[in-house]
N, C-alpha and C positions, 0 to 999 in steps of 0.2 A: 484397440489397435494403436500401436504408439508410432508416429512419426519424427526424425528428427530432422528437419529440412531447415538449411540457411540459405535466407533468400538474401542473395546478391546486395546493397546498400541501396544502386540507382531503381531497381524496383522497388524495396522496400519504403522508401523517397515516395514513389510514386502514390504505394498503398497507404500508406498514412497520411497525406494529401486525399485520400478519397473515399475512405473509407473509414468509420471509428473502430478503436480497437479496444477486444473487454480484457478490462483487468479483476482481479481482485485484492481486496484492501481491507485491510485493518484497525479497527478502532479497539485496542486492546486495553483494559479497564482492572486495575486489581481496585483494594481497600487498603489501606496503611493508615495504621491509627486510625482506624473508624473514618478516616476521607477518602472520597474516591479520586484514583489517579488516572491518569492514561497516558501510554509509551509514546513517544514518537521518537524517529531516524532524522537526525540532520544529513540531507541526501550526499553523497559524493558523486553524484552523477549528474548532469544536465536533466529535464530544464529547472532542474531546480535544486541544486546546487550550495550546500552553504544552506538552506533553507529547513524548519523542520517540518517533518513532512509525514504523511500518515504511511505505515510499511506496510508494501502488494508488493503483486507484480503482474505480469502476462498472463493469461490464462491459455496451456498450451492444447493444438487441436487434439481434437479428440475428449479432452476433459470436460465431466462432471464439472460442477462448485463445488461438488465437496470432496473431491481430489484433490483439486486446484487447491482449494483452503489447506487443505493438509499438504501438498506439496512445499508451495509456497511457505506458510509456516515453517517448516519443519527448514528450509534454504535460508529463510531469511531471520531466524531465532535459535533452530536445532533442532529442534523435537516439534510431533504433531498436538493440536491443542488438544483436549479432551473434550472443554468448554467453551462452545460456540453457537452462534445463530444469525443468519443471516438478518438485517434492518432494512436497506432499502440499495435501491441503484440510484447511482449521481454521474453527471453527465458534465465531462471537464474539459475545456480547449487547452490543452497545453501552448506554454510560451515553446517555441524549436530549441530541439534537443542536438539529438551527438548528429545530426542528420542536416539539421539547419532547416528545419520545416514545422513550423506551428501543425498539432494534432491533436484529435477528439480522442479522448478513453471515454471508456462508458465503465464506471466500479461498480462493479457487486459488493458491498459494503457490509462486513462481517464482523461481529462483535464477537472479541474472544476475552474472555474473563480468566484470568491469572489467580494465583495463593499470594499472599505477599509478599513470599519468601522464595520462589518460582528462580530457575539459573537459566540465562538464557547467553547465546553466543551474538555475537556483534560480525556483518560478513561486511562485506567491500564496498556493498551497495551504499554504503551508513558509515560515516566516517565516527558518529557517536549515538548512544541511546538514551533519552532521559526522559523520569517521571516528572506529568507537570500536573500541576491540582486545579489548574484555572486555564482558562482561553490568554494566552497574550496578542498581543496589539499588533504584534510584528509575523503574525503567523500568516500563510499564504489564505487570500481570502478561501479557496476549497476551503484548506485545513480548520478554519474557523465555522467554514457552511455545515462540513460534515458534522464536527464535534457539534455544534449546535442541535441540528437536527438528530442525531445521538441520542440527547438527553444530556451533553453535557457540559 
């Protein structure tokens, strides 16, 4: 049963102030040249903005995980993965977004393994996409907890 409901901002304010919301998220992994890489989206969106950042999104009602995973993918890349598995859930207070209110996701944390040679689209969420072969210093502490706990 699919629902498409847009709840108003000053409730949705409220619900995120009180309630954690699940997402799901992406730790996407190919090999190039024998090194392992993994994508990430520098966000165009609040709360983290300008930041690179692991690509999810909402998980809508009604959804499976693994809807959701192929939805999402397929929104936020183009196409549905083939190669995926679920790792673990991670629990994130976000800094306040387009709403102005600090809030809890709870990720469902999905590894999707790519070819190296894989075409994927770039949407609005992500003003760009890049492979990185290491952790940097400047990455948002999650993005560093997640890829770590990863294996990566």
């Amino acid at each position: 049963m699919k629902r498409n409901v847009w709840i108003p901002a000053p409730l949705f304010k409220k619900i995120l102030a009180s309630v954690p919301v699940p997402t799901i998220d992406f730790v996407i992994v190919r090999k190039s040249k024998g090194k392992k890489e993994f994508l990430l989206g520098k966000r165009a969106n609040k709360p983290f903005r300008g930041r690179w950042f692991i690509i999810g999104g909402h998980i809508l009602w009604g959804e499976t995980l693994d809807q959701a995973v192929k939805r999402q993918f397929k929104k936020e890349l183009g196409f549905i993965p083939k190669n995926y598995q679920f790792l673990f859930n991670y629990s994130l207070i976000n800094p306040p977004g387009n709403l102005g209110v600090p809030y809890n996701s709870i990720l469902h944390i999905y590894q999707i393994n790519l070819a190296d040679k894989e075409k994927f689209h770039l949407n609005s969420e992500n003003s760009e996409l890049k492979w990185f072969s290491k952790i940097q210093k400047d990455f948002p502490k999650a993005v560093a907890e997640i890829l770590k706990q990863s294996g990566l």
